[in-house]
mmCIF file of the N, C-alpha and C atoms, coordinates in Angstrom:
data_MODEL
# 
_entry.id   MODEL 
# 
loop_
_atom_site.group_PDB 
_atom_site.id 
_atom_site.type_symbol 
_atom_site.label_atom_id 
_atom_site.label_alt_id 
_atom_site.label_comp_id 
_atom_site.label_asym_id 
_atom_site.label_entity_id 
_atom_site.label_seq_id 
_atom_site.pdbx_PDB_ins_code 
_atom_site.Cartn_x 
_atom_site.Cartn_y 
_atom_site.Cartn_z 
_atom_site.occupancy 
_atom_site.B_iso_or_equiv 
_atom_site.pdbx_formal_charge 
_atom_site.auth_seq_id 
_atom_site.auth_comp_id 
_atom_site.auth_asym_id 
_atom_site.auth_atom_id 
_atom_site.pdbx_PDB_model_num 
ATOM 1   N N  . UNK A 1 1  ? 88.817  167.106 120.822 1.00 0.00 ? 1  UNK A N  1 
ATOM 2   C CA . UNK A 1 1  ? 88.647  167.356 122.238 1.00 0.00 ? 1  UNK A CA 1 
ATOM 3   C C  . UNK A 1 1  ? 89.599  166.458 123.025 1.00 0.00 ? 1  UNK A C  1 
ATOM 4   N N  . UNK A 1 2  ? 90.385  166.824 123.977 1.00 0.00 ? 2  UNK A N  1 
ATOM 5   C CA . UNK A 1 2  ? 91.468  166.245 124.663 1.00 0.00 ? 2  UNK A CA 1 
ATOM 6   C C  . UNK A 1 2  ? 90.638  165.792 125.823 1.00 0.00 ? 2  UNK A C  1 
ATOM 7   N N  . UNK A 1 3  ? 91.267  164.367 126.260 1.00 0.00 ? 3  UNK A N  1 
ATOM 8   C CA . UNK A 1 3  ? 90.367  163.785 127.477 1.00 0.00 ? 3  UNK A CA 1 
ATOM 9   C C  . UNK A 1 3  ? 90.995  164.422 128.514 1.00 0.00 ? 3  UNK A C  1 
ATOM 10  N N  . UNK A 1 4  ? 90.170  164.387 129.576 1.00 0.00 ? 4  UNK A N  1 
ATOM 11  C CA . UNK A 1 4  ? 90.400  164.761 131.077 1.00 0.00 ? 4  UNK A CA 1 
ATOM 12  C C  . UNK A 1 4  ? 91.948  164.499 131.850 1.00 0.00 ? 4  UNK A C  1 
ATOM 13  N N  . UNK A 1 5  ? 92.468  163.140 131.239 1.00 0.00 ? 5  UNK A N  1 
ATOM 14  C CA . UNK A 1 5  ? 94.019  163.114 131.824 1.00 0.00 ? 5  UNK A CA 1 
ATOM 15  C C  . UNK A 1 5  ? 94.478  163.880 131.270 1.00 0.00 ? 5  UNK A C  1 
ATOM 16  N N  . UNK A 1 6  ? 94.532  163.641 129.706 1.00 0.00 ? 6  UNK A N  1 
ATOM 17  C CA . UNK A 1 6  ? 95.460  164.481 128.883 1.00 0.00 ? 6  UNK A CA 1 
ATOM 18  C C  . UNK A 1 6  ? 95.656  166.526 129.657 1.00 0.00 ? 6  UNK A C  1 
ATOM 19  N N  . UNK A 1 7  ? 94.280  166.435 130.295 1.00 0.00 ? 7  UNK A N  1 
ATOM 20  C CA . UNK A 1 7  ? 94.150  167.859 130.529 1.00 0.00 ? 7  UNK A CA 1 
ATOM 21  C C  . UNK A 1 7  ? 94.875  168.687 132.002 1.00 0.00 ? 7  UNK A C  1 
ATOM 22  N N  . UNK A 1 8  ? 94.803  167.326 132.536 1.00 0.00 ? 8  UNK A N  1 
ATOM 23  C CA . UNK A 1 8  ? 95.224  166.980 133.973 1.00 0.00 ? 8  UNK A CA 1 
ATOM 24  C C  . UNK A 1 8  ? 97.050  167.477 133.757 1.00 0.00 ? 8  UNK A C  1 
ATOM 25  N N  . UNK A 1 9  ? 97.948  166.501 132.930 1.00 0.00 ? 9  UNK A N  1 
ATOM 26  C CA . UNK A 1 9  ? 98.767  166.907 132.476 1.00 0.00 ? 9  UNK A CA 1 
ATOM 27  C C  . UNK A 1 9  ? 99.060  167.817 132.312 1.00 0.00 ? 9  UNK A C  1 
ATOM 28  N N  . UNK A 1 10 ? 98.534  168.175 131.092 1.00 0.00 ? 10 UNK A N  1 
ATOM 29  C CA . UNK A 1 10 ? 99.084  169.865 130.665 1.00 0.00 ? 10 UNK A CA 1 
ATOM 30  C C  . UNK A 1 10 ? 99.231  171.143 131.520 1.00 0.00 ? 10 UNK A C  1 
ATOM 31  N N  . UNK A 1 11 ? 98.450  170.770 132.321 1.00 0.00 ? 11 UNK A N  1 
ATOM 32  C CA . UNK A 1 11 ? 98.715  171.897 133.651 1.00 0.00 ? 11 UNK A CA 1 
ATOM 33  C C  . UNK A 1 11 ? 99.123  171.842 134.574 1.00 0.00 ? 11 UNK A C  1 
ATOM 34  N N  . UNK A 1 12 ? 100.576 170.774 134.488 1.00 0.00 ? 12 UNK A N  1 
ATOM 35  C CA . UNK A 1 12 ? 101.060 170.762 135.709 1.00 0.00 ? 12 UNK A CA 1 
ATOM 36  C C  . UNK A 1 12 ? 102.895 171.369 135.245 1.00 0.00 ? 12 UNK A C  1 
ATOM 37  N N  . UNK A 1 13 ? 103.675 171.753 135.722 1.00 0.00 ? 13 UNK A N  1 
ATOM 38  C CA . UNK A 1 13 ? 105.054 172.454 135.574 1.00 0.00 ? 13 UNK A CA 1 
ATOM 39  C C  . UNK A 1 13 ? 105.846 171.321 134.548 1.00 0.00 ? 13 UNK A C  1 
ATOM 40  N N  . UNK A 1 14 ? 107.131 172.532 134.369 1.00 0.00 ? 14 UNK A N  1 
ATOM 41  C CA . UNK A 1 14 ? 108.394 171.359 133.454 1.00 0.00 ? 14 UNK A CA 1 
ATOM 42  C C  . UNK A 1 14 ? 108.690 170.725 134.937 1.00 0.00 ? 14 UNK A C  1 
ATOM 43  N N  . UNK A 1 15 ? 109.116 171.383 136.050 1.00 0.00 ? 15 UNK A N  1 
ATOM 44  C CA . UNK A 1 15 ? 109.708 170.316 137.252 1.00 0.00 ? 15 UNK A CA 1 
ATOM 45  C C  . UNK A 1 15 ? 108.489 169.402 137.557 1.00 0.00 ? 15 UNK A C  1 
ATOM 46  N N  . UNK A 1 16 ? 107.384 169.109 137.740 1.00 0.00 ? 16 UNK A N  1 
ATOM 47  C CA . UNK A 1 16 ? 106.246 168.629 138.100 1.00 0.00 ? 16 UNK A CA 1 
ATOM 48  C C  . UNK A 1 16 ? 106.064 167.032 137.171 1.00 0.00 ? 16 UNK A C  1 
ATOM 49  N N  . UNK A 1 17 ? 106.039 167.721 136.080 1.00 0.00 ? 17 UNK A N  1 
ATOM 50  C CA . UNK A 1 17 ? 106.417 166.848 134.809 1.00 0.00 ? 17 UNK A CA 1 
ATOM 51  C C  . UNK A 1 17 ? 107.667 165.920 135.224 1.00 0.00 ? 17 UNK A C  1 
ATOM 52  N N  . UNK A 1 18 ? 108.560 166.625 135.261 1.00 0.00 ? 18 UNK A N  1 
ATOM 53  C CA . UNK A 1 18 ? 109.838 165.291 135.389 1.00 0.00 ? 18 UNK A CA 1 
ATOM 54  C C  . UNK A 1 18 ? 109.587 164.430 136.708 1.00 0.00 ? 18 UNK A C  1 
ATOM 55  N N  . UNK A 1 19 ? 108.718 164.718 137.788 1.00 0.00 ? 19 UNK A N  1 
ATOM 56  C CA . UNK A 1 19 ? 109.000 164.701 139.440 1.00 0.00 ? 19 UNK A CA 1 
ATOM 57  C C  . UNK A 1 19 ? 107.882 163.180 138.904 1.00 0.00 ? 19 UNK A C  1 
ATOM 58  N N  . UNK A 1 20 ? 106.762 163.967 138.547 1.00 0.00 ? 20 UNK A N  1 
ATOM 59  C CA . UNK A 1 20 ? 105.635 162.575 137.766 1.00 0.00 ? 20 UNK A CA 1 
ATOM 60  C C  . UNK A 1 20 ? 106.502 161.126 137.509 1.00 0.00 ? 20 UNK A C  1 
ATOM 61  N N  . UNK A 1 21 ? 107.365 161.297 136.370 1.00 0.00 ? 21 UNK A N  1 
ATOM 62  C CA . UNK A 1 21 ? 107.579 160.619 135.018 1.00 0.00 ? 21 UNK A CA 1 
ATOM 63  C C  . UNK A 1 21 ? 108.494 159.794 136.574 1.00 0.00 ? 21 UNK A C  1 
ATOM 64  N N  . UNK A 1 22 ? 109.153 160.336 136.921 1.00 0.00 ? 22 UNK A N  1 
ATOM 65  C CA . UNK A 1 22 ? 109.996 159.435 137.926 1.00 0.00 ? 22 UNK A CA 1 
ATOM 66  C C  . UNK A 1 22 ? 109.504 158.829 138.679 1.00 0.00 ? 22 UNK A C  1 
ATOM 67  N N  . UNK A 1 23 ? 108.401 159.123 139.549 1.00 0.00 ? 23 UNK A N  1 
ATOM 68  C CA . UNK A 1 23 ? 107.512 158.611 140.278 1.00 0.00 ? 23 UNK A CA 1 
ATOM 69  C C  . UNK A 1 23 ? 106.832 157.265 139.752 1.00 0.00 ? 23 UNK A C  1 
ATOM 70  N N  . UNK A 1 24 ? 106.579 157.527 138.375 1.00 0.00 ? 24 UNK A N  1 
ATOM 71  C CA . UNK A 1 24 ? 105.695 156.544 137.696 1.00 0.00 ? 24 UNK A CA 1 
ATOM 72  C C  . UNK A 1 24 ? 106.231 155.375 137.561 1.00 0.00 ? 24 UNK A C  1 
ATOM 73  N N  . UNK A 1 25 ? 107.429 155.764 136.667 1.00 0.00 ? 25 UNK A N  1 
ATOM 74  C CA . UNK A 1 25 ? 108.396 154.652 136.597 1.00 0.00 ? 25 UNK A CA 1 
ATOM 75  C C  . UNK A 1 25 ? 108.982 153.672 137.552 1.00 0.00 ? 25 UNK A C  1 
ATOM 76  N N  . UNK A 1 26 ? 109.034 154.667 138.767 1.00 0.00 ? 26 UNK A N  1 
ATOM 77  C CA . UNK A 1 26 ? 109.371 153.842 140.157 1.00 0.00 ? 26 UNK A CA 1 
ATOM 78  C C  . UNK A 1 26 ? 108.188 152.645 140.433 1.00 0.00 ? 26 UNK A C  1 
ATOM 79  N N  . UNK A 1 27 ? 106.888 153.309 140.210 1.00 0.00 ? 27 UNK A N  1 
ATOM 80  C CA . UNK A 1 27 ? 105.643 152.312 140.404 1.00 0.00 ? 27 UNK A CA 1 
ATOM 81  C C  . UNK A 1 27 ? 105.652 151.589 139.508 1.00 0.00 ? 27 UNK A C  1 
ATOM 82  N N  . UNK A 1 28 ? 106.011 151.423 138.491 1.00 0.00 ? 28 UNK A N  1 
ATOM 83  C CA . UNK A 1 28 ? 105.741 150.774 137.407 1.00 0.00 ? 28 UNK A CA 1 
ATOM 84  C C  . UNK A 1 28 ? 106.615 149.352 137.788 1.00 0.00 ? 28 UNK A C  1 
ATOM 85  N N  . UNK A 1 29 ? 108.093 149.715 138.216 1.00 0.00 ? 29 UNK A N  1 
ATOM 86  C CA . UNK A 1 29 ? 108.975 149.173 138.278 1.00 0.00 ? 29 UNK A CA 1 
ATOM 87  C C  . UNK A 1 29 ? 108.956 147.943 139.211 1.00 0.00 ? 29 UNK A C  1 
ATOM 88  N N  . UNK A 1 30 ? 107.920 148.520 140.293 1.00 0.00 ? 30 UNK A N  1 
ATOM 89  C CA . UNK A 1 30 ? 107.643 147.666 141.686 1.00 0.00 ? 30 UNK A CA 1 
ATOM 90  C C  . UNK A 1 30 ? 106.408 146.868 141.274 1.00 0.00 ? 30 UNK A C  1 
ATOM 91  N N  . UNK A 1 31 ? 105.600 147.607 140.576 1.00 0.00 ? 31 UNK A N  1 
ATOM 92  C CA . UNK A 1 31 ? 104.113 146.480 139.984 1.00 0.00 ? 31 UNK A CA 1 
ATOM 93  C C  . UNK A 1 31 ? 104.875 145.632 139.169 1.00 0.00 ? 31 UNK A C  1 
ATOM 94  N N  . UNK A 1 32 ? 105.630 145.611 138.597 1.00 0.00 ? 32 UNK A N  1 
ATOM 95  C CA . UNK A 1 32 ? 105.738 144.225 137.561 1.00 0.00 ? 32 UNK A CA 1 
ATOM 96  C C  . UNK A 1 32 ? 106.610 143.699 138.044 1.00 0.00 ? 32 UNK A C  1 
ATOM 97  N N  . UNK A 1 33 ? 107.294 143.977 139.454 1.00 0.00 ? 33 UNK A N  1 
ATOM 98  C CA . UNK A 1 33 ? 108.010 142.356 140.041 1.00 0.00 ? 33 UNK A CA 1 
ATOM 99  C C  . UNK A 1 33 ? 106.941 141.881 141.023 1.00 0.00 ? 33 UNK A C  1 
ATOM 100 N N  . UNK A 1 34 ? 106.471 142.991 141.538 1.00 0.00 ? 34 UNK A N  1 
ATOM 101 C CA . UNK A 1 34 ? 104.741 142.265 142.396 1.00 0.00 ? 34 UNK A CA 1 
ATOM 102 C C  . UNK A 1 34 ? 104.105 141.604 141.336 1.00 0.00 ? 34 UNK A C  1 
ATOM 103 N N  . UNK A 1 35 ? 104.051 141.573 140.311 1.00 0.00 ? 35 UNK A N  1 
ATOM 104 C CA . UNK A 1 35 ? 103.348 140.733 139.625 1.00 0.00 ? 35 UNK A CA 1 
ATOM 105 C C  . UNK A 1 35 ? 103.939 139.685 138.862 1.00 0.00 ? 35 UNK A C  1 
ATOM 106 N N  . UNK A 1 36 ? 105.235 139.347 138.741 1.00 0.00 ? 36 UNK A N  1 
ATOM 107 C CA . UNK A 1 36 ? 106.008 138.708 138.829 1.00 0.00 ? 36 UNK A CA 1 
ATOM 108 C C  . UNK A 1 36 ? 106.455 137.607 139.799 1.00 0.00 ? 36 UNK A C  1 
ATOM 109 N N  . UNK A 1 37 ? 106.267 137.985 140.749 1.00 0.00 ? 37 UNK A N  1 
ATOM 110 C CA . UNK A 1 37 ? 106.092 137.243 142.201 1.00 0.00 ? 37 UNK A CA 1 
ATOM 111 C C  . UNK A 1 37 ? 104.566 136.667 142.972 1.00 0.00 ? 37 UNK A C  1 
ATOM 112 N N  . UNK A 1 38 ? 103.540 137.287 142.711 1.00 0.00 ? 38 UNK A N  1 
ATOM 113 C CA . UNK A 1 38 ? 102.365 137.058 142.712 1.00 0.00 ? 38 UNK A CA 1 
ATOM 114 C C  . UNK A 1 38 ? 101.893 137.906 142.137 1.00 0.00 ? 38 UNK A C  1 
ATOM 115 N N  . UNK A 1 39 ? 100.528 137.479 140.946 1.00 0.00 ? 39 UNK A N  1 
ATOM 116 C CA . UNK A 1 39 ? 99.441  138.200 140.207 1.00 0.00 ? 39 UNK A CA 1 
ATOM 117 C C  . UNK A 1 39 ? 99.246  138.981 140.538 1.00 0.00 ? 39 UNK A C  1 
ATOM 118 N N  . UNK A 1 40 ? 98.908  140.678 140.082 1.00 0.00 ? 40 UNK A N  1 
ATOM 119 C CA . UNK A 1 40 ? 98.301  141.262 140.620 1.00 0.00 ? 40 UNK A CA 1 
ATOM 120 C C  . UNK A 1 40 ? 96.262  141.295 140.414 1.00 0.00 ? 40 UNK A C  1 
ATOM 121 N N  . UNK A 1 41 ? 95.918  141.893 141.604 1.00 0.00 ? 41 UNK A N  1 
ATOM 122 C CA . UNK A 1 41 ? 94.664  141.718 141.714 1.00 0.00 ? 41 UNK A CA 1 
ATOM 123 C C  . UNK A 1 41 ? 93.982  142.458 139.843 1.00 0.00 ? 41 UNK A C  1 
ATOM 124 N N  . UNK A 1 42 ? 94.559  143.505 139.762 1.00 0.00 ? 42 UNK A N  1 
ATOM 125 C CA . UNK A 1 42 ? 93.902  144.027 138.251 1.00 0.00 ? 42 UNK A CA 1 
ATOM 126 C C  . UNK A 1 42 ? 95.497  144.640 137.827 1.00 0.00 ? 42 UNK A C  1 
ATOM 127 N N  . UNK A 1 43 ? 95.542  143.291 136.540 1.00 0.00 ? 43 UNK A N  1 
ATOM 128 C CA . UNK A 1 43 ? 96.655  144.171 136.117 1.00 0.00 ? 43 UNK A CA 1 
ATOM 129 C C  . UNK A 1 43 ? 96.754  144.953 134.963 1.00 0.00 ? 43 UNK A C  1 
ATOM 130 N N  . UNK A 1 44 ? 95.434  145.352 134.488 1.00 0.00 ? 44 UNK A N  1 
ATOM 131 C CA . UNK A 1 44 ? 95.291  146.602 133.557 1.00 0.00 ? 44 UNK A CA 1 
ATOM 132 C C  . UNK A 1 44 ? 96.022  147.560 134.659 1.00 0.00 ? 44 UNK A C  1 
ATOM 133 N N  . UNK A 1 45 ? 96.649  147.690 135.741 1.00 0.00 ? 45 UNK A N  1 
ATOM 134 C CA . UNK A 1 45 ? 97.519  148.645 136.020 1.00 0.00 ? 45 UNK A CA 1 
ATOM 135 C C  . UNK A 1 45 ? 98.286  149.278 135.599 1.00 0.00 ? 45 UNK A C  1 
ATOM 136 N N  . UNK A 1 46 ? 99.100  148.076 134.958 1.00 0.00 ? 46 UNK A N  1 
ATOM 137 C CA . UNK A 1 46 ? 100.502 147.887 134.627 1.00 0.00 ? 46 UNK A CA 1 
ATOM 138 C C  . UNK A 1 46 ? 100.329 148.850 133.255 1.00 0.00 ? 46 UNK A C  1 
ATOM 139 N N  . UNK A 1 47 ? 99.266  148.580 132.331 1.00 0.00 ? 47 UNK A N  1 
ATOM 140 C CA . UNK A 1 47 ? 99.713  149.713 131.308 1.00 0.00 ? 47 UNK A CA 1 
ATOM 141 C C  . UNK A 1 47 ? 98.870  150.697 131.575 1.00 0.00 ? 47 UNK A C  1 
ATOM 142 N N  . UNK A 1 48 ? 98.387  150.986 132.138 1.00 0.00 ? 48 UNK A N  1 
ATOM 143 C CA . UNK A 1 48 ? 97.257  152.318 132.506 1.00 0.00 ? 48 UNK A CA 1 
ATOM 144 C C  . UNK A 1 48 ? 98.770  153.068 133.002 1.00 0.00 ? 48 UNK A C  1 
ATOM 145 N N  . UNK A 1 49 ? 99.399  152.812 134.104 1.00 0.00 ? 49 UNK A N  1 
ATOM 146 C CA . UNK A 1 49 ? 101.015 153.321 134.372 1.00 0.00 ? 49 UNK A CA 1 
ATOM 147 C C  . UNK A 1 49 ? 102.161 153.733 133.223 1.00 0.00 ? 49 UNK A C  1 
ATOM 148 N N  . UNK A 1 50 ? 102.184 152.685 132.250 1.00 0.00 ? 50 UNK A N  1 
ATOM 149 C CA . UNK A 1 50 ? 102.872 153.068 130.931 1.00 0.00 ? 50 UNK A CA 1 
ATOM 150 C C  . UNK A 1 50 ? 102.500 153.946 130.200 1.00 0.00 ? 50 UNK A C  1 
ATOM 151 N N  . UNK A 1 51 ? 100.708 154.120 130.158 1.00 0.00 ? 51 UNK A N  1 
ATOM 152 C CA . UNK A 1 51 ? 100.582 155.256 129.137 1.00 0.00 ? 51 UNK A CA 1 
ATOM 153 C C  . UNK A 1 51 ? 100.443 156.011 129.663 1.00 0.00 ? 51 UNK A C  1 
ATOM 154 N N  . UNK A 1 52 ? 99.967  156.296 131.230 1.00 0.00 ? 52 UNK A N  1 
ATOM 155 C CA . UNK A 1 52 ? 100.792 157.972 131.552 1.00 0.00 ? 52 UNK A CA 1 
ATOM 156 C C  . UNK A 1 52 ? 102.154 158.021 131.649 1.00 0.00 ? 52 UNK A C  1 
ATOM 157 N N  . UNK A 1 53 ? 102.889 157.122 131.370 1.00 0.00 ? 53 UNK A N  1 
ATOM 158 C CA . UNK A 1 53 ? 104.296 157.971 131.103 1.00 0.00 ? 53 UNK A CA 1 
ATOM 159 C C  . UNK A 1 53 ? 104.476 158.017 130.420 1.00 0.00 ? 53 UNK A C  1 
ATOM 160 N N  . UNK A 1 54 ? 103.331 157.692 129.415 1.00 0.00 ? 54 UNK A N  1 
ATOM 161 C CA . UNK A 1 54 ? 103.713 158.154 127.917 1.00 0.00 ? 54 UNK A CA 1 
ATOM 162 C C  . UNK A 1 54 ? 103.479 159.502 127.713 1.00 0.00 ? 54 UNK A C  1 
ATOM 163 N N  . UNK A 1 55 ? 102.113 159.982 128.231 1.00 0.00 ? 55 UNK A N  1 
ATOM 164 C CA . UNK A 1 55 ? 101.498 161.200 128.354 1.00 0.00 ? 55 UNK A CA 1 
ATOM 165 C C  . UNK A 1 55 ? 102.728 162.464 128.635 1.00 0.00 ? 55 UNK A C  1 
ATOM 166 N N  . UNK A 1 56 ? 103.121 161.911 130.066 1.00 0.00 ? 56 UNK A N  1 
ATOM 167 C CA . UNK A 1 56 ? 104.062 163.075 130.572 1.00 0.00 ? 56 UNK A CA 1 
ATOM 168 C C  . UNK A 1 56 ? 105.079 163.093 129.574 1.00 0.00 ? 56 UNK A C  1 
ATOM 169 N N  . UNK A 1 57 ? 105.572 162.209 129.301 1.00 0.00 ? 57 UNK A N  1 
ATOM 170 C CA . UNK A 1 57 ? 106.993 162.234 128.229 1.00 0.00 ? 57 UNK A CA 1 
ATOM 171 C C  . UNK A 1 57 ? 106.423 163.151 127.054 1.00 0.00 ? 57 UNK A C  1 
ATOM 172 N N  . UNK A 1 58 ? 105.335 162.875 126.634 1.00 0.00 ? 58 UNK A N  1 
ATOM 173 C CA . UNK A 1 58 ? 104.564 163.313 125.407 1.00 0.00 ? 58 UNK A CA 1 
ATOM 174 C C  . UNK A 1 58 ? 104.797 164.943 125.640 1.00 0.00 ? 58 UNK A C  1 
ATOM 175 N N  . UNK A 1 59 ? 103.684 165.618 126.459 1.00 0.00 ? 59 UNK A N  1 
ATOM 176 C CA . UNK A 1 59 ? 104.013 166.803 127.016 1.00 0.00 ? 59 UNK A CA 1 
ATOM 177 C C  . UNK A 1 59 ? 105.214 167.604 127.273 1.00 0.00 ? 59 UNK A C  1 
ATOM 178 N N  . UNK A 1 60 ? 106.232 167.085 128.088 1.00 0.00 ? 60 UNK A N  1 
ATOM 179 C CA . UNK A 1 60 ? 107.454 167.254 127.882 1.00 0.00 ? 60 UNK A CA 1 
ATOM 180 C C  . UNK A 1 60 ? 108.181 167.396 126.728 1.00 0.00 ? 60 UNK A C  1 
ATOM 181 N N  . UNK A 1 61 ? 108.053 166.433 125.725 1.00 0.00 ? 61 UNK A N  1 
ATOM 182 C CA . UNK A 1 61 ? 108.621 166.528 124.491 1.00 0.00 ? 61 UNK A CA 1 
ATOM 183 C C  . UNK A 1 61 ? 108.161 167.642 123.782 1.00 0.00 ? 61 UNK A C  1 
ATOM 184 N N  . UNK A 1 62 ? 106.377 168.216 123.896 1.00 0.00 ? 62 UNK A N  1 
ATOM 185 C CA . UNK A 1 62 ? 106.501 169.100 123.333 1.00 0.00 ? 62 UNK A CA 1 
ATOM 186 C C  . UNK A 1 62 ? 106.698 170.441 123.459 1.00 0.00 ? 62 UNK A C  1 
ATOM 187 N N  . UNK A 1 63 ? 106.651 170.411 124.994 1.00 0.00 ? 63 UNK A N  1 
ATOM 188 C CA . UNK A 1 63 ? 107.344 171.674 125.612 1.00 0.00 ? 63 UNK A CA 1 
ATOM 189 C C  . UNK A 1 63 ? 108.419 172.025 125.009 1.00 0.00 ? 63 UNK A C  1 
ATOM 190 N N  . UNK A 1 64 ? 109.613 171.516 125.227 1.00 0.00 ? 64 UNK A N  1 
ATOM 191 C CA . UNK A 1 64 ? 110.971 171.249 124.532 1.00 0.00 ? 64 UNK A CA 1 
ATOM 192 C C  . UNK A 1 64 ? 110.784 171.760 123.154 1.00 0.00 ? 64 UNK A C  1 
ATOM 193 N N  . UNK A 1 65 ? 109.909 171.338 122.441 1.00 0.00 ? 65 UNK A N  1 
ATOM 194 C CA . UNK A 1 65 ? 110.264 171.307 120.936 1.00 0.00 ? 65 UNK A CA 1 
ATOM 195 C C  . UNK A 1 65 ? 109.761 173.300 120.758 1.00 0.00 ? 65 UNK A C  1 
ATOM 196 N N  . UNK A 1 66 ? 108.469 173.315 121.574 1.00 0.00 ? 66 UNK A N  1 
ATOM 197 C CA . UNK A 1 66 ? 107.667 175.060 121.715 1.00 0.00 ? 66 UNK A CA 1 
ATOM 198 C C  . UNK A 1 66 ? 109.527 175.744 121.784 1.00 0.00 ? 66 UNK A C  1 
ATOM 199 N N  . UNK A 1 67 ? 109.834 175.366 123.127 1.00 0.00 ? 67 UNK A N  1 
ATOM 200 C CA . UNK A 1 67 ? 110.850 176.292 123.570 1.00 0.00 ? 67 UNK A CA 1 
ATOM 201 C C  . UNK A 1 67 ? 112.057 176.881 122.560 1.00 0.00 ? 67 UNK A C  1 
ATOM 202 N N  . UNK A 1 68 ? 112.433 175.625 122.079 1.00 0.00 ? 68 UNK A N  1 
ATOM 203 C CA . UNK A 1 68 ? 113.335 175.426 120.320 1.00 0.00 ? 68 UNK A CA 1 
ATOM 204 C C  . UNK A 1 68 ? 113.245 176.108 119.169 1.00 0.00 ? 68 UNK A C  1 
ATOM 205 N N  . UNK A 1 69 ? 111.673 176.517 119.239 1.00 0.00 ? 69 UNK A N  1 
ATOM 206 C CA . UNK A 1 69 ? 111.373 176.614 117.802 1.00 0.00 ? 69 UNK A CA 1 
ATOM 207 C C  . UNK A 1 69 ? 111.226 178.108 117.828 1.00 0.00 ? 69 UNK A C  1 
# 
């Protein structure tokens, strides 16, 4: 049974998908010099952010591979 993000994901577009993964990364990018510069208040952020871009990348990758094969 796939959890609720995972599900969240899967139903969103290939452009949607890439628009995400960029977005994320941008946040990701700005939380760890904010936290770098001062603590953040909860920084289980910081990878709760990494593993959805793992997710989207994940998805993506296997889109790609469906389309290929």
């Amino acid at each position: 049974m796939a959890n609720k993000k995972y599900e969240e994901v899967k139903s969103l577009t290939g452009e949607e998908l890439l628009q995400h993964i960029a977005d994320n990364k941008l946040r990701l990018q700005r939380l760890r010099f904010n936290h770098a510069v001062s603590p953040l208040e909860n920084p289980n952020v910081l990878g709760e952010t990494r593993k959805l871009i793992a997710r989207l990348k994940t998805e993506l990758r296997k889109r790609e591979l469906q389309n290929n094969a």
